[in-house]
N, C-alpha and C positions, 0 to 999 in steps of 0.2 A: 439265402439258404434257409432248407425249413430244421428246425432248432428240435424238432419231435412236439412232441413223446410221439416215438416210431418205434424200427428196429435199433435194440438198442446198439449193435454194429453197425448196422446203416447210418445210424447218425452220428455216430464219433467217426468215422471215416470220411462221410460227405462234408461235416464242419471241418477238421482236419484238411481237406484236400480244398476246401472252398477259402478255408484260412490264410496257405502257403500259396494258391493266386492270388490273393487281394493284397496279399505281402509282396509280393513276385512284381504284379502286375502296378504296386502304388495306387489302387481303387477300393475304393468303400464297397465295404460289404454287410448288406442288412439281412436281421435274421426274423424270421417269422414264426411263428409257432403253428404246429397242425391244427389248434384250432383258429386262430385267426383267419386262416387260408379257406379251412371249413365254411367258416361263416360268412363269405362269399355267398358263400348259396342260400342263406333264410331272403324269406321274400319281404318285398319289402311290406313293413308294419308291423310288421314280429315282434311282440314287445319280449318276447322269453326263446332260448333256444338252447336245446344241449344239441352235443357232436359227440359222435361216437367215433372213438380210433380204435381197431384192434386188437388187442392184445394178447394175443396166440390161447390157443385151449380154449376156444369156445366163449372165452372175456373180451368183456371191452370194457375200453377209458370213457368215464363219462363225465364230462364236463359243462356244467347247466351254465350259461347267460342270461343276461340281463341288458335287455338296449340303454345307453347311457347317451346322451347325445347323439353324437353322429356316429359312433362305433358301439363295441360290446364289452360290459365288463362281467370277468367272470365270479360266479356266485357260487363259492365255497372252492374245496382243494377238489380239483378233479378224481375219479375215485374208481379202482378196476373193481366189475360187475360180471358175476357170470352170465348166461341169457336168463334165467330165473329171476333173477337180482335186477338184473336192466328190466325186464318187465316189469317187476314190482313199484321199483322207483319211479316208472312214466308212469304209469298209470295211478298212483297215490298221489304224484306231482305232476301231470302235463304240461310242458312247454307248450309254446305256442308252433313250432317247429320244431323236428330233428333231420339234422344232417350230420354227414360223415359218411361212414363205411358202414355197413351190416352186412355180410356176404352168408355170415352165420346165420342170421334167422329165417326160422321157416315161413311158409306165406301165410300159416294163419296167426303167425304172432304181429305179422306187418299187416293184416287185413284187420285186427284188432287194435294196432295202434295206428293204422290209418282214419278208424273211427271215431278219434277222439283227437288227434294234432297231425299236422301237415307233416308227411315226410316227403323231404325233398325227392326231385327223380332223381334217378343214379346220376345220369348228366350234371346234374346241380353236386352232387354230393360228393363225389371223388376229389379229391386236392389235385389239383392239376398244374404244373410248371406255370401252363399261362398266367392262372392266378396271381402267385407265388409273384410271378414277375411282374405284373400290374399292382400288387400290392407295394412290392418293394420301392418301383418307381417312384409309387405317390408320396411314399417316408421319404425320398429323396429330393422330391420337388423343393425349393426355394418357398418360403412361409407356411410350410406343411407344419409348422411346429411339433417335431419330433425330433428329441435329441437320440443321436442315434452312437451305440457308443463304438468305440474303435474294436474293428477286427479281431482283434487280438482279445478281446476282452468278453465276446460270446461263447455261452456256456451250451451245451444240452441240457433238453425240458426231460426229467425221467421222471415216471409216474410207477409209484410200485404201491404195495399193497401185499394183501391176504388171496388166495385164490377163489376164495368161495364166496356168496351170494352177498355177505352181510356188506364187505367194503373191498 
């Protein structure tokens, strides 16, 4: 199940209802978060990457990465931006990639941050259930070393904040 930062209805209903099968059913249920799922898509060698999620009004959640090993750790508290403010921030700090959603920006704010960090194709950059469920699988494989906690015990990811440019 993805854990968000999403809709914040959307995700207490889909955890809730993904809760009471895994109760129901007696099956493990792993939860993901929207960036993890994201970050699918940086290509390989990426040493930096932010994801962008949506966050209605014109904002998005940005959340910067750092490759750490074989996965990604994330570099500060993720932070809602309006389009001004997400501009600002890539371009003072470039990633080596962004993925996520941008459905918000216009094509010459992506033809200006395409000149300077890879962003994903849409293809690459939407969270997609297949993901979600190739990710999940792999936490659940035998020597994957990831303790994964019981059902019961998954929270939702909420990301809030100020509405305006600065955070």
């Amino acid at each position: 199940i993805c854990l968000g930062p999403g809709s914040y209805t959307g995700v207490r209903i889909g955890l809730a209802y993904a809760k009471g099968l895994a109760l129901a059913l007696g099956r493990p249920l792993v939860g993901l978060t929207a960036f993890e799922i994201s970050l699918f898509g940086v290509p390989p060698g990426a040493r930096s990457a932010v994801v962008l999620v949506p966050a209605g009004r014109g904002r998005y959640i940005v959340a910067r990465h750092a490759a750490s090993g074989p996965g990604w750790q994330l570099s500060g508290a993720p932070r809602i931006l309006d389009v001004a403010g997400l501009l600002q921030e890539l371009a003072l700090d470039p990633p080596a990639a962004v993925v996520g959603e941008w459905d918000g920006l216009d094509e010459d704010a992506l033809s200006a941050l395409r000149a300077r960090m890879r962003i994903a194709a849409p293809a690459e950059a939407i969270r997609r259930a297949g993901v979600l469920a190739e990710l999940a699988w792999r936490k659940l494989q035998p020597g994957a070393g990831v303790d994964l906690p019981a059902g019961a015990e998954l929270a939702p990811l909420y990301v809030s904040g100020p509405a305006g440019g600065g955070q």
